[in-house]
N, C-alpha and C positions, 0 to 999 in steps of 0.2 A: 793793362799794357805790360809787357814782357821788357824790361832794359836786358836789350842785349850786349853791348859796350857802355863802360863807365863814360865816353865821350857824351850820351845820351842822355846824363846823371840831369842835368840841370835843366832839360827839357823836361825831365820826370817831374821835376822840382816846380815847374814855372806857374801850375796851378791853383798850391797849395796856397794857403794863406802864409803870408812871410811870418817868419820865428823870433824871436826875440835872443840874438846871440849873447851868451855872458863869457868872457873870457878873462882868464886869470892872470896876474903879473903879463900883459901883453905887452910886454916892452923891449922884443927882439922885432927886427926888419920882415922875416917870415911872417909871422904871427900877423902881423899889422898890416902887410900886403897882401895876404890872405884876406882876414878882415875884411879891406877896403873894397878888395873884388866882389866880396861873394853881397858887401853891402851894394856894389852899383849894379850886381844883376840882380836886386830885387830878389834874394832869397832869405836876406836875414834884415834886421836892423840889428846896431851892435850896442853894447857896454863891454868897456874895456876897464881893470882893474888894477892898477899899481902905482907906483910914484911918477905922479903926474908931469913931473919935469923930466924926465927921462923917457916917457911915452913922448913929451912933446918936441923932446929936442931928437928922437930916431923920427920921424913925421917931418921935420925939416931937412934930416941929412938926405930921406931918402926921398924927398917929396911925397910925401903921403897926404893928404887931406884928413886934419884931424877932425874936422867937422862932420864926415862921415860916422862919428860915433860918439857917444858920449864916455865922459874919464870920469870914473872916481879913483879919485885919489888913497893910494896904502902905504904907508910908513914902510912894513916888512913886506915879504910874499905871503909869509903866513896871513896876516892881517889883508894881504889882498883875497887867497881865498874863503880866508872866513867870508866877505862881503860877497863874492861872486856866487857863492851858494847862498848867503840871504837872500841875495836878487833872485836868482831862479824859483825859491820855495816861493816867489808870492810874485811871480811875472807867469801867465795861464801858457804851455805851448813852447815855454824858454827850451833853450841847450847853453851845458857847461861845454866851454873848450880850456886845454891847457895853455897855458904860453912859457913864458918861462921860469918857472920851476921845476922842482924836480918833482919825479914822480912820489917820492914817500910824503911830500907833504901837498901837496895834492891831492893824493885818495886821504892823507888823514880830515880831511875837511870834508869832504864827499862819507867817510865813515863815521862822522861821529856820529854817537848814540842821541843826541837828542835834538841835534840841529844839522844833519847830514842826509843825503841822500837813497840811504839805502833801506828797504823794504824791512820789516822783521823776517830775519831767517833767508835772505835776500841771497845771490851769489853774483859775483861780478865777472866777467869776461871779457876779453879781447875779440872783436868779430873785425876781419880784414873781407875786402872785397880785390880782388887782385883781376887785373884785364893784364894777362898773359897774351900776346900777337902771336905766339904758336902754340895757343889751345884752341878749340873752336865756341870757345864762349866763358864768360865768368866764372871763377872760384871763391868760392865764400871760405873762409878760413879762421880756425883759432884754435889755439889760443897763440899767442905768439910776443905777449907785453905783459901780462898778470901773474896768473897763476901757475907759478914752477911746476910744480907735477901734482897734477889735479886728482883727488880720490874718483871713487868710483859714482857716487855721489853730486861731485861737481861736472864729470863728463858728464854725466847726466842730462843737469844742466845746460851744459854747454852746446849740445846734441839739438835742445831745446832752442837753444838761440839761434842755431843755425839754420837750425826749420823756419823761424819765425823772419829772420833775415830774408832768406831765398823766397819766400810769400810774399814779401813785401816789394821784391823788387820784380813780381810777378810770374814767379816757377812753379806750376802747380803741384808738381809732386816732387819734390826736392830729392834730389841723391844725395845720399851720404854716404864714406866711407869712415871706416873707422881705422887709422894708418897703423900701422905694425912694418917691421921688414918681412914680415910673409903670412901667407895663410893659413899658415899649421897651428894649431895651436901649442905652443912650446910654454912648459910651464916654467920657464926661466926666465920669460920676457912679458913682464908686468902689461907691455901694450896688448899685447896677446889675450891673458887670463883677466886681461879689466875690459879687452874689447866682447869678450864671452859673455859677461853679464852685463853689459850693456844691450847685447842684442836677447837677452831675456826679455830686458825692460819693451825692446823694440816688439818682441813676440806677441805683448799683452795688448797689443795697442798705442804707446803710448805719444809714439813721434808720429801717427799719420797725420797729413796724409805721404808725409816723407817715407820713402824705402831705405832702411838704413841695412848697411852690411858692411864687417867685419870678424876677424881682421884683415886688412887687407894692404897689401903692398903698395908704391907710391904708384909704381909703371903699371901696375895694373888696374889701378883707379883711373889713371888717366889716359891710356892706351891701348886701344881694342886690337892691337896685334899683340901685345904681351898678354891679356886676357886671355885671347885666342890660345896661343902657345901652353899658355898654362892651365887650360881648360878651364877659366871660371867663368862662371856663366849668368852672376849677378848682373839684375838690371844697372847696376852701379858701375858695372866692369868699363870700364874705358870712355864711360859718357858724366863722369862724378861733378855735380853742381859745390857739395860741399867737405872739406875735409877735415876728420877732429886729430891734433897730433896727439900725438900719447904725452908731450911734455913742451915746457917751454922751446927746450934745446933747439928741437928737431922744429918746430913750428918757429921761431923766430931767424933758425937758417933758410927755408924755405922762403920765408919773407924777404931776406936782406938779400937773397940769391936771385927771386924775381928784380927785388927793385937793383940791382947794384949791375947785374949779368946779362938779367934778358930782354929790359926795356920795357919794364910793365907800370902801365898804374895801377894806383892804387886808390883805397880810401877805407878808413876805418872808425870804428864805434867802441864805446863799454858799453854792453847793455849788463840790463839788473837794476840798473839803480830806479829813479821815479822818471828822469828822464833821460835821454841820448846825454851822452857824453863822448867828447873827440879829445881823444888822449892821443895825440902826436910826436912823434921821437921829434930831437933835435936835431936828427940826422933828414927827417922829413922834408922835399919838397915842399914851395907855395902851393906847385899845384897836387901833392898829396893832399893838406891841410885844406886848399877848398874844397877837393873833392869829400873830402871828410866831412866837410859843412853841411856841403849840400845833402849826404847822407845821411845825416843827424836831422837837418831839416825833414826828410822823406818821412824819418820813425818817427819825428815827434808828431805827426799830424793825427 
């Protein structure tokens, strides 16, 4: 089955066996209403991780049902996400979500070397799903929350994930663009001469069954009359399932421009690690955050 709008996310979901949610310092109103939801549609059971009187006492301001999950109890946040990554390494099918903390100490628990989440030689990414109302379907998106300006190496990567996202939510041959301000290649524009050798890699095989092409402009990725005008004639030209930015910048404007401008949702992931993680801004919607669940629920099955 093909999701063709994120409204469709939790129908996708309803099948799978429910996930076991760990969340970390959950003790913002978001976090915990998010939570509560995605617990009474039966997509997760939860554990929620921080100082238990402060979970219990936002649960009353905001009426929350704390029984919907269980608390263990953390002194610091650090010490909450130490615990919230124990629970996952030995819970089968688990997902990490953030709550409130910050993001540095956060990944430093997901990256420790010997009780952390991440693979040897592992790379970690940002994948955004974005339902744009004036595109004619999904953009899968990143990086736009991690990795500042990604080598050539980690595009890679990244390239990787997005293939692997768009399979999952049923795309059989994924497009990709690889973003630059234009199609020439100008050797003064790092997007340019790193999107060059990434479509090597694309040359050898390596992203099928995805069609990747770069570089390539934003309007022409997504608009078959700017294609048109400019004569490119990639299968990618104005029908693009997914987009790689050349840098945080440009890929977390694009993000905060959908959510803030055009009235899009959203929902996002890390992948890399051993399982889904929903790394959430504080600026995020509930219903970013559930949609993020249910998304993390999808890959972890």
């Amino acid at each position: 089955m093909k999701l063709e709008r994120l409204t469709g996310l939790f129908e996708y979901t309803k099948s799978l066996r429910k996930r076991t949610l760990v969340a970390v310092n959950a003790a913002d109103v978001h976090s915990l209403e998010a939570i509560a939801e995605a617990v009474k549609l039966g997509i997760v059971s939860a554990i929620v991780t921080g100082n238990q009187d402060e979970i219990l006492k936002q649960c009353e301001i905001h009426q929350i049902d704390h029984k919907l999950f269980q608390i263990i109890h953390a002194e610091t946040k650090e010490e909450a996400a130490v615990l919230a990554v124990q629970q996952v390494r030995t819970i089968p099918g688990s997902i990490l979500m953030k709550g409130l903390i910050s993001s540095d100490k956060f990944m430093r628990a997901i990256l420790n070397k010997d009780a952390g989440l991440l693979p040897p030689g592992g790379i970690l990414s940002h994948v955004s799903v974005i339902d744009n109302p004036n595109y004619h379907k999904l953009l899968i998106v990143s990086d736009v929350a991690i990795i500042p300006y990604p080598t050539i190496p980690q595009k890679i990567a990244m390239t990787h994930y997005l293939k692997d996202m768009a399979i999952e939510l049923g795309i059989v041959r994924p497009k990709i663009a690889l973003i630059a301000p234009t199609e020439q290649i100008l050797k003064s524009l790092v997007s340019c001469t790193d999107a060059v050798e990434i479509m090597k890699a694309a040359e050898t095989g390596q992203f099928e069954p995805a069609i990747v092409f770069g570089p390539m402009a934003l309007d022409v990725a997504l608009d078959p009359e700017s294609a048109k005008i400019k004569q490119i004639t990639s299968e990618v030209a104005g029908d693009v399932d997914c987009l790689l930015f050349p840098n945080i910048d440009a890929g977390n404007v694009f993000y905060k421009t959908n959510t803030k401008l055009c009235g899009a949702e959203q929902a996002a992931v890390v992948m890399g690690a051993s399982i889904p993680v929903v790394l959430s801004s504080r600026g995020d919607s509930i219903r970013t955050k559930l949609n993020s669940i249910a998304l993390a629920a999808l890959l972890s099955k």
